[in-house]
C-alpha positions as CSV (number, residue, x, y, z in Angstrom):
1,X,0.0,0.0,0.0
2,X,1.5,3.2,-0.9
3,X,2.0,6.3,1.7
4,X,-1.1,9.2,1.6
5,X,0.0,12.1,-0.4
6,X,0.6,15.3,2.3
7,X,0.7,18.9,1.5
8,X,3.7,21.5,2.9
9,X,1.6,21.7,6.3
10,X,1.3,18.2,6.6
11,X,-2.3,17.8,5.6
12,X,-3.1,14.8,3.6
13,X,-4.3,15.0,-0.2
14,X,-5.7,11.7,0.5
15,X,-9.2,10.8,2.7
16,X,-9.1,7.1,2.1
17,X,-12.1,5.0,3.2
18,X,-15.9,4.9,1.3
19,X,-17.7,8.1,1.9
20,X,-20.5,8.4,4.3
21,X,-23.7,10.4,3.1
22,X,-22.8,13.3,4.8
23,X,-19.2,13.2,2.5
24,X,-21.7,12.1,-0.4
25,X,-23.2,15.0,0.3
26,X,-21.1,17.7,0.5
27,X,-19.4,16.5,-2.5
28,X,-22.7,16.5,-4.5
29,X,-23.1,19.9,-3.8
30,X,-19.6,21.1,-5.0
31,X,-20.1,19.2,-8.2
32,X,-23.7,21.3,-8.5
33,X,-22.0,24.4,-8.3
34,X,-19.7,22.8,-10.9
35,X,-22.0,22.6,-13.0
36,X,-22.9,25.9,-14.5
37,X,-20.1,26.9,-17.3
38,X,-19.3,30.4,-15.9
39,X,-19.2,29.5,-12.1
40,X,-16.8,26.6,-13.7
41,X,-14.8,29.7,-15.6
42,X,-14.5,31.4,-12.6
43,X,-13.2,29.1,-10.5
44,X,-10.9,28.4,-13.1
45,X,-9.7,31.7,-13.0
46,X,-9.4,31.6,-9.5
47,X,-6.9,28.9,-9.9
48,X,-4.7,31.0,-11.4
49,X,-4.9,33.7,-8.7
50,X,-6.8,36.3,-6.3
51,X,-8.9,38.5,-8.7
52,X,-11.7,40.8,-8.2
53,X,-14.8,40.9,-10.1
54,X,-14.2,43.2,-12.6
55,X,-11.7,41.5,-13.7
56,X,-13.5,37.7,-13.5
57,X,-16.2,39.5,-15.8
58,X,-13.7,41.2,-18.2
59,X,-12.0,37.4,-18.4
60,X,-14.9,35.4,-18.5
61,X,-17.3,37.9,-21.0
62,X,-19.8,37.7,-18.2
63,X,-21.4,41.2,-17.3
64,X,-20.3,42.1,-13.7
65,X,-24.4,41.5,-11.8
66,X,-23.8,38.0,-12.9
67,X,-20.4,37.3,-12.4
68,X,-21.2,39.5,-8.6
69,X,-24.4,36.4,-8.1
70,X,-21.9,33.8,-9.1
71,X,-19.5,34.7,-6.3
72,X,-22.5,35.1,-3.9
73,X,-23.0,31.5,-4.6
74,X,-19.8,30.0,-4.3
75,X,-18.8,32.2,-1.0
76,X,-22.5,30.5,0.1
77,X,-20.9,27.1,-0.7
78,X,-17.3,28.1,0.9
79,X,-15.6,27.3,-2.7
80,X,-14.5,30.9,-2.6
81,X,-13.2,33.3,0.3
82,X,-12.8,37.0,-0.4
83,X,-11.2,40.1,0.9
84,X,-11.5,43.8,0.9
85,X,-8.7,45.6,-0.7
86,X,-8.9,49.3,-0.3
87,X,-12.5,49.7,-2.2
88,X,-12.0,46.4,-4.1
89,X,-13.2,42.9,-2.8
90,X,-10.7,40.3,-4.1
91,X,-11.8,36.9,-4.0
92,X,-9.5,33.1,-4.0
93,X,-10.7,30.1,-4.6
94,X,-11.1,28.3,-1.0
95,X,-9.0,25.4,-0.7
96,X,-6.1,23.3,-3.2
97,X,-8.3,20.2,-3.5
98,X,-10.8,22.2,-5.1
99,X,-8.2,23.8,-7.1
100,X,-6.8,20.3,-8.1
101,X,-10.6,18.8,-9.3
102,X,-11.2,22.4,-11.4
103,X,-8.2,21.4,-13.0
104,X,-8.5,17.8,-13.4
105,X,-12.1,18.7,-15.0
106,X,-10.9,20.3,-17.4
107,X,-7.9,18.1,-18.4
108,X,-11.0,15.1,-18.8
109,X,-12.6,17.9,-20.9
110,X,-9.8,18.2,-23.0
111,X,-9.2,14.6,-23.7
112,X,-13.0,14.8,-25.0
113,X,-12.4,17.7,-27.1
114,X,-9.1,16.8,-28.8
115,X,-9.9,13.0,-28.9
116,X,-6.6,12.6,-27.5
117,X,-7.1,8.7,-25.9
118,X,-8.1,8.6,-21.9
119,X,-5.3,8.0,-19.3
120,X,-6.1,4.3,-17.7
């Protein structure tokens, strides 16, 4: 059996064991917020750094009312923190496993787009 991943603070990447329904749960509910395109964009974003939402609707072609209720929603669901800077709110995506499944989303995505063959 090989060792749990850990991250520099010594938390593990790893939560081995089937999920309860509780854990079933609470990961339904991240995929949900998944699930709409420009929350997905967003997050994406986010992955690459703090912004602030004039520049997520700038980025994502969004207008900034619906990019502003997309945030509301993922701060709702803890997905994203945020912080005032000066008169700006700057907002992060919340944690790096949810960094690490935005990402691995999209690299399925792309293997569906390209028709580049599946890793097994």
């Amino acid at each position: 059996m090989s060792e749990p991943l850990h991250s520099p603070a010594g938390a593990s990447l790893v939560h081995p064991g089937e999920p309860d329904a509780p854990r079933r749960d609470a990961a339904a509910a991240v995929f949900r917020m998944l699930a709409d395109p420009t929350r997905l964009h967003i997050l994406w974003l986010l992955t690459q750094g703090p912004s602030d939402v004039g520049s997520l609707a700038g980025r994502t072609g969004a207008n900034r009312a619906a990019v502003s209720q997309h945030l509301a929603k993922l701060r709702l669901s803890s997905l994203v923190s945020a912080r005032k800077d000066g008169r700006r709110v700057v907002y992060s995506i919340s944690d790096g496993h949810l960094s690490r499944l935005v990402a691995e989303g999209f690299n399925h995505a792309d293997h569906l787009v390209t028709g580049e063959p599946l890793h097994g």
